[in-house]
C-alpha positions as a printed Julia matrix, in Angstrom:
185×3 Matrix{Float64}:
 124.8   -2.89   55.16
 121.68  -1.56   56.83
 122.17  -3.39   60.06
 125.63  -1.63   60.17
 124.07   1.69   59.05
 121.33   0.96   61.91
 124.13   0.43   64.3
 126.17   3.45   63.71
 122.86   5.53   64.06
 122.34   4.41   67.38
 125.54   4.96   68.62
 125.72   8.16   67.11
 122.18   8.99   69.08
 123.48   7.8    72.16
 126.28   9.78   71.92
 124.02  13.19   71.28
 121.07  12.27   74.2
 123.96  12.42   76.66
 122.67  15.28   79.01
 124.93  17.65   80.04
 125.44  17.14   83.25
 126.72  13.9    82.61
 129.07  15.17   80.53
 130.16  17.87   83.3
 130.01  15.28   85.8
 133.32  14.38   84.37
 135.11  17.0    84.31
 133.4   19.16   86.69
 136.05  20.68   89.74
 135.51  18.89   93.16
 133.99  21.71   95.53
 136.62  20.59   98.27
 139.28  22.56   96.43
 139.82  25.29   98.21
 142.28  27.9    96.92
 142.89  31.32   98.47
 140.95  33.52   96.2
 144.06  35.44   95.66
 145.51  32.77   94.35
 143.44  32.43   91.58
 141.34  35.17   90.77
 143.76  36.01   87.44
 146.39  34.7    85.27
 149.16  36.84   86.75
 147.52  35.69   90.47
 148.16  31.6    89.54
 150.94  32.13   88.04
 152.72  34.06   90.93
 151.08  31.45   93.76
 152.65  28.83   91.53
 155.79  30.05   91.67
 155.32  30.86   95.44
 154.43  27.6    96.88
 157.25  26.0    95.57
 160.18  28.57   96.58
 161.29  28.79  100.19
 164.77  28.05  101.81
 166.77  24.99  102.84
 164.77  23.43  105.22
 161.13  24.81  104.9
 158.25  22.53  104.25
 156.01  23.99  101.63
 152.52  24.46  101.29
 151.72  21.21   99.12
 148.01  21.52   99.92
 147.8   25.29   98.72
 150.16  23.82   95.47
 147.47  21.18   94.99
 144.69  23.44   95.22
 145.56  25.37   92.29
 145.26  22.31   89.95
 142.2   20.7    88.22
 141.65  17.5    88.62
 143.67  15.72   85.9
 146.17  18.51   85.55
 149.96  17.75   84.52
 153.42  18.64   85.07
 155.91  17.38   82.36
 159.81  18.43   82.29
 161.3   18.15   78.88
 164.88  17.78   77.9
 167.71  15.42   77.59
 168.97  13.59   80.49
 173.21  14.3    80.62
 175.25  12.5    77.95
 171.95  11.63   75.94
 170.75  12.6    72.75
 167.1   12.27   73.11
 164.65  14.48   74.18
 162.76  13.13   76.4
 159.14  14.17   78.61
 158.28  13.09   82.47
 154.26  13.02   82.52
 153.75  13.41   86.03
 150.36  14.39   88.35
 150.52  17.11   91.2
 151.13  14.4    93.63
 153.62  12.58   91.83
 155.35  15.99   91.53
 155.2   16.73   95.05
 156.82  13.24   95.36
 159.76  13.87   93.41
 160.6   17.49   94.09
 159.48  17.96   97.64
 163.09  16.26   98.96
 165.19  18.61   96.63
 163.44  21.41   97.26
 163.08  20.92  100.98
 166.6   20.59  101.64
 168.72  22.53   98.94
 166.52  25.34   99.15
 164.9   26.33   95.88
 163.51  30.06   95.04
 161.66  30.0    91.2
 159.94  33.51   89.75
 158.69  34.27   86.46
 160.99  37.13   84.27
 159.15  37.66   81.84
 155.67  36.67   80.61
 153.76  36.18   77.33
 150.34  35.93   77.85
 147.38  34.34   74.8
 144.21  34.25   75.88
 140.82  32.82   74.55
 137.81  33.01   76.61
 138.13  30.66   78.84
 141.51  29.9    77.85
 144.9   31.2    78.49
 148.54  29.79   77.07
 151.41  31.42   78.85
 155.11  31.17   77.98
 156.98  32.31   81.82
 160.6   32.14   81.01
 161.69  31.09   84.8
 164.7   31.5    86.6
 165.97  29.1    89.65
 167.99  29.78   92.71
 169.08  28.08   95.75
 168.75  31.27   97.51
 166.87  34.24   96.95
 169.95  36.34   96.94
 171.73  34.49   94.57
 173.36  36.59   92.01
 172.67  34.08   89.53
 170.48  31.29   88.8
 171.61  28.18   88.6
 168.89  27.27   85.71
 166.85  28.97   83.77
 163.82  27.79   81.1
 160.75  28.71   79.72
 157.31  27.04   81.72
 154.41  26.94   79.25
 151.13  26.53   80.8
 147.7   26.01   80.06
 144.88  27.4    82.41
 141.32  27.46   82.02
 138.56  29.49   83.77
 135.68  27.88   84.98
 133.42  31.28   85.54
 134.95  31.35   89.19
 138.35  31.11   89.14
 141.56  30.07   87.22
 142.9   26.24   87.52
 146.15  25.19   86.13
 145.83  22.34   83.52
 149.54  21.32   82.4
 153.05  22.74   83.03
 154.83  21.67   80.26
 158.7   23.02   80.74
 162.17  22.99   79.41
 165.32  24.2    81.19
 167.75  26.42   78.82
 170.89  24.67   77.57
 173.83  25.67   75.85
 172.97  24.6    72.61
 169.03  25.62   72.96
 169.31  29.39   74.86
 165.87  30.86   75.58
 165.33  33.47   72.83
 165.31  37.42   73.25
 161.63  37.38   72.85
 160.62  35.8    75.9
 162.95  37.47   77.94
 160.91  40.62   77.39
 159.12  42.5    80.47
């Protein structure tokens, strides 16, 4: 019993005489990531590049560099939602890159055009949670979109600037319409 009790000390010590810069060496930002500081100099600035960099026309390339830049390392992007004639709900966990992958063909050539209408903003500290009920268009003029949802992300300031950390959305359905609260101004 003391050997074990011995052993769980240590551990434990080892644990607590990590310094913290080994800690932070983790999950510390790589300095190459360069974001226009207009980009990300406030929760309303990320969100709007966000939504930027990924609308454009039929045909345009996009900016996947400035897309990447507003992501720390690690961050996510996970759609949520059943797949047609399926039951299950279901969630994609996918990186920046693996993002880029998937969506870059779609919205390259059908065009694509996504804005925040409405926002709902919690913030703690460093922190921020915001619920951006979305719309999606082929073309900016459309009358209507052709999908709506509700993108919830989580952000965090690191004392410079504001980095997205997951996108976790779901697109409105019939049977699960995006309620009158987050469709607020």
């Amino acid at each position: 019993m003391n050997r074990l009790l011995a052993v769980l000390l240590l551990c434990t010590s080892a644990a607590l005489a990590q310094t913290p810069s080994s800690q932070s060496a983790v999950t510390a930002p790589p300095a190459a990531s360069q974001a226009k500081p207009e980009d990300v100099n406030s929760v309303d600035a990320i969100l709007a590049a966000t939504y930027d960099v990924i609308s454009g026309p039929a045909g345009k390339k996009r900016d996947w560099e400035r897309f990447r830049s507003l992501f720390y390392p690690g961050a996510r992007l996970i759609p949520a939602g059943k797949r047609p004639n399926e039951t299950e709900v279901r969630a994609r966990v996918l990186t920046p890159d693996e993002y880029i992958e998937r969506s870059a063909p779609f919205v390259e050539k059908e065009g694509f055009f996504e804005r925040g209408v409405s926002n709902k903003v919690d913030r703690y500290g460093n922190i921020a949670h915001v619920f951006s009920t979305y719309e999606s268009r082929h073309n900016a003029n459309d009358a209507q979109p052709f999908q709506r949802g509700i993108n919830s992300f989580q952000l965090v300031f690191d004392g410079k600037r504001w980095w997205v950390m997951t996108i976790l959305w779901q697109g409105e359905t019939p049977e699960n319409p995006i309620p009158a609260e987050y469709l607020k101004k």
